[in-house]
C-alpha positions in Angstrom: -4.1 -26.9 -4.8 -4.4 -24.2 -7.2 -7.6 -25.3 -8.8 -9.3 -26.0 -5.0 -8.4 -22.3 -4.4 -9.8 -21.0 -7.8 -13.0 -22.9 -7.1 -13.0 -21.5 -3.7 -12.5 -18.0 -4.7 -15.2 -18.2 -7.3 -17.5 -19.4 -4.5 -16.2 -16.4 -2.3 -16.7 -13.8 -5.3 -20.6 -15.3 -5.5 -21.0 -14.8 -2.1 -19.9 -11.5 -1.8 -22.0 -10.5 -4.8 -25.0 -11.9 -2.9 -24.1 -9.6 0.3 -23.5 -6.8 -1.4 -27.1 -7.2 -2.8 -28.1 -7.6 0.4 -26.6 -4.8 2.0 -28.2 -2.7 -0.8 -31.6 -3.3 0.3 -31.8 -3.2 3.7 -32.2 -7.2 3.6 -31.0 -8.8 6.9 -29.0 -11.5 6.6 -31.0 -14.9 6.0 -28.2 -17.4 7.8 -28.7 -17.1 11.9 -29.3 -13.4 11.1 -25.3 -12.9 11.3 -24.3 -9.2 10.4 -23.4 -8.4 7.0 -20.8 -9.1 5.5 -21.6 -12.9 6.3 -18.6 -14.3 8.6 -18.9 -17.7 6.2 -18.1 -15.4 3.3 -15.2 -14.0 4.9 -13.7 -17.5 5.7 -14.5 -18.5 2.4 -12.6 -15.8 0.7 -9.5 -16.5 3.5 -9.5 -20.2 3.1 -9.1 -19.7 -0.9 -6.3 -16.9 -0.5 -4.6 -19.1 2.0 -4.7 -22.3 -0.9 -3.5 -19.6 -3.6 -0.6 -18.4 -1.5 0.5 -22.3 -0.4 0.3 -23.7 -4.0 1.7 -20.7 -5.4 5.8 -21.0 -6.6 6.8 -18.9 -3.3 6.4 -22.3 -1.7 8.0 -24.8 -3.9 11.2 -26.4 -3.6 14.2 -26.1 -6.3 
């Protein structure tokens, strides 16, 4: 679970690059012309901290 959330952190890291760059020139948003920052990036980067926190050793069993 740890990997899956490092993978999706790197894909939430990208995408917030990408709307920063975005937001930097004036460029609407190309997807459905959603506001900035990009609701899918923001579930993105939620989903991967959820899977950090859940396969993290706070949730393990002795």
């Amino acid at each position: 679970m740890l990997k899956a959330s490092k993978v999706v952190l790197i894909v939430a890291g990208v995408l917030l690059i990408f709307d920063a760059a975005l937001m930097a020139t004036g460029t609407p948003n190309p997807l459905f012309g959603w506001p900035l920052p990009c609701p899918v990036t923001l579930v993105v980067l939620a989903v991967g901290i959820v899977l950090s926190v859940l396969g993290g050793s706070g949730f393990t069993r002795r």
